[in-house]
C-alpha positions as CSV (number, residue, x, y, z in Angstrom):
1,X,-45.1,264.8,156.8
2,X,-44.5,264.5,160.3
3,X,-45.6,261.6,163.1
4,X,-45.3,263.9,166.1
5,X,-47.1,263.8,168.8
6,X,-47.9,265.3,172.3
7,X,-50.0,264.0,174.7
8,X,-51.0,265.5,178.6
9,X,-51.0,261.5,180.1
10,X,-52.4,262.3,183.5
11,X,-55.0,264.6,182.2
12,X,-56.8,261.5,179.8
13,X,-59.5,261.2,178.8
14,X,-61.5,264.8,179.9
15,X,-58.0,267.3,179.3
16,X,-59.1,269.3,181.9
17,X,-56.2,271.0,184.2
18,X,-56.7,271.0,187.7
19,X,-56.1,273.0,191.1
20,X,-52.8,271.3,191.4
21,X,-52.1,273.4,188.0
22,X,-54.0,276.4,188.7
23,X,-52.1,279.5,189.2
24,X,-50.9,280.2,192.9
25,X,-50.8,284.1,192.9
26,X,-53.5,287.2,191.9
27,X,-56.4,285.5,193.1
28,X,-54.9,281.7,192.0
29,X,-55.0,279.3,194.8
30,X,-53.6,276.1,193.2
31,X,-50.3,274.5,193.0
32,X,-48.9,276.1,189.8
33,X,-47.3,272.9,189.0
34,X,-47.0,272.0,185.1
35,X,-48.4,268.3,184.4
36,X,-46.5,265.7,182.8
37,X,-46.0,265.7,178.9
38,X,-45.1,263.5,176.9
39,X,-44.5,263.3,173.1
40,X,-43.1,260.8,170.3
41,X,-42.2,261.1,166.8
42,X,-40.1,263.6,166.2
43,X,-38.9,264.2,162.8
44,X,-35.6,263.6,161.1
45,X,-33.2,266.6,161.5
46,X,-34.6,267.3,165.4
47,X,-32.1,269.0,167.1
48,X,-33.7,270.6,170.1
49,X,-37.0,270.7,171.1
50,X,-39.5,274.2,172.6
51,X,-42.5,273.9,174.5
52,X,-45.2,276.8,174.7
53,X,-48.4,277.0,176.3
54,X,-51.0,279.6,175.5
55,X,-54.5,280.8,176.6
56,X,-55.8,282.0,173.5
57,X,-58.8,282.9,175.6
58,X,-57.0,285.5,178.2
59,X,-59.0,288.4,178.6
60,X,-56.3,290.7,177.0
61,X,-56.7,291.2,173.5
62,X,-54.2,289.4,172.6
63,X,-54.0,286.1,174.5
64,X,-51.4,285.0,177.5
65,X,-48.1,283.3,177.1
66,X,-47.9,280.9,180.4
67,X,-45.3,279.1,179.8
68,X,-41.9,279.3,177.1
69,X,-39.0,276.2,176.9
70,X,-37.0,276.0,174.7
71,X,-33.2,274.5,173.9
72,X,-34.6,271.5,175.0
73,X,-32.5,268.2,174.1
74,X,-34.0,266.0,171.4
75,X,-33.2,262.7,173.5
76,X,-36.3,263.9,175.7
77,X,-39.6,262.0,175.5
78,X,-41.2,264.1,178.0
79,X,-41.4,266.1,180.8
80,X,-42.4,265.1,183.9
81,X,-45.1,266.7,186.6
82,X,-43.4,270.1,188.2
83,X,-40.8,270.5,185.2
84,X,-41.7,274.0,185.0
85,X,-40.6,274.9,187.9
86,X,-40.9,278.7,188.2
87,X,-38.5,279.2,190.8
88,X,-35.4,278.5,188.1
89,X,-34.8,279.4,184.4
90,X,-33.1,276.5,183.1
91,X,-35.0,273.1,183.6
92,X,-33.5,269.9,185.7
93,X,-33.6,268.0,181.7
94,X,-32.1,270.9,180.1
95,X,-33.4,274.0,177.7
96,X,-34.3,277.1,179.1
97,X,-37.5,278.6,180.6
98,X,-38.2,282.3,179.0
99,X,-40.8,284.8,181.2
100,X,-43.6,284.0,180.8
101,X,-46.5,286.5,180.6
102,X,-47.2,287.0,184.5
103,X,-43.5,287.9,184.3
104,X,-41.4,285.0,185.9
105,X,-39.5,282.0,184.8
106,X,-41.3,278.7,183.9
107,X,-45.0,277.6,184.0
108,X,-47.8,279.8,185.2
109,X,-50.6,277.6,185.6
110,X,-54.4,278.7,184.5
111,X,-56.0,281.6,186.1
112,X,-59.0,282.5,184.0
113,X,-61.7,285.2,185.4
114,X,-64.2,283.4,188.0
115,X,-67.1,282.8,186.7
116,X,-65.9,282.7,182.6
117,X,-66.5,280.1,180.1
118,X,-63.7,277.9,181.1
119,X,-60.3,278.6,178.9
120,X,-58.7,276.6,176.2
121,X,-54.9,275.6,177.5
122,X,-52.9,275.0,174.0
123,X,-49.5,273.7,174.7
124,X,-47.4,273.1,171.5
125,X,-44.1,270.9,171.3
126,X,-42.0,272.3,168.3
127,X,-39.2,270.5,166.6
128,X,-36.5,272.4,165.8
129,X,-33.6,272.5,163.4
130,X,-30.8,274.0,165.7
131,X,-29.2,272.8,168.6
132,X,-29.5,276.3,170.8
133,X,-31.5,279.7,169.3
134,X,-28.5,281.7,170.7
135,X,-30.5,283.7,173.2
136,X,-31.1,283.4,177.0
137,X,-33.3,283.0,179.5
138,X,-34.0,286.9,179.8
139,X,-34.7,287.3,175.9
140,X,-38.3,288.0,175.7
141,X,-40.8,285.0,174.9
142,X,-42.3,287.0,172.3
143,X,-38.5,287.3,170.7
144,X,-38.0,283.5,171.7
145,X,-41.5,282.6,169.7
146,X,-40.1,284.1,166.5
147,X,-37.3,282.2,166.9
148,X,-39.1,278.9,167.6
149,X,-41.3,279.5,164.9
150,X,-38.4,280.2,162.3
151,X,-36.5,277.4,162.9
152,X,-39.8,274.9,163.5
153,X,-39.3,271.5,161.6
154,X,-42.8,269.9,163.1
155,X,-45.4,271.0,165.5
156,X,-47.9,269.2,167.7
157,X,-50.3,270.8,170.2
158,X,-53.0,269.7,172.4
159,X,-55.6,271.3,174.1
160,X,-56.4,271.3,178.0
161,X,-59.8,273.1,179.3
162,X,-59.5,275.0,182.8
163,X,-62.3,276.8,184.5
164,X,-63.1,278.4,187.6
């Protein structure tokens, strides 16, 4: 049994994103910058770390992928506000950023409809067995996902709320 955990320290205690995350394109208007992370136990065997975040609430049948990390080094505790920059695909702390679902590199912050019931934000921190997954930065996120998942020693997620 793993002791990892992930926690969203500037969002405590509601876990609600705000406009400094919000998306900053379609009709976003925020910053699109991703918030600090931080996590701690990671299991035995860690040898890279992924990070995805998901909006299992997206108006698309099948969900929306804003953000994909991964190769990420297992000395990491965190990452810190703006990490996912979407302007580059490999982050300043090392690992990779895969497209995400609006179709660039990096975080894409929350965009949900106006007026909706406010979104559930699930990023997930996966341990990982291997060092590298052996793909790039252009592989697809649903191709990098498999990977993550196969290779997956120890999971942790927590949930952030965005509406607008």
């Amino acid at each position: 049994m793993s002791s990892l955990e992930l926690a969203l320290p500037e969002l405590r205690p509601s876990q609600w994103l705000s406009l400094q995350h919000e998306y900053d394109r379609f009709d976003g208007r925020g910053g699109n910058t991703s918030p600090q992370l931080q996590w701690q136990g990671l299991p035995e065997g860690t040898r890279s770390l992924a990070l995805t975040l998901f909006d299992p609430d997206a108006p698309t049948g099948s969900g929306f992928w804003h953000w994909v990390a991964f190769d990420l080094p297992p000395t990491l505790d965190g990452l810190p506000v703006a990490a996912g920059s979407p302007s580059v695909a490999t982050l300043e702390s090392g690992g990779l950023q895969a497209r995400n679902d609006f179709g660039h590199h990096g975080y894409g912050g929350p965009c949900p409809p106006v007026g909706a019931q406010p979104h559930r934000y699930q990023f997930t921190l996966h341990a990982l067995d291997t060092e590298r997954l052996g793909v790039d930065a252009e592989t697809p996120n649903a191709i990098v996902r498999y990977l993550v998942h196969s290779r997956s020693l120890a999971s942790a997620q927590v949930i952030a709320l965005y509406g607008r």
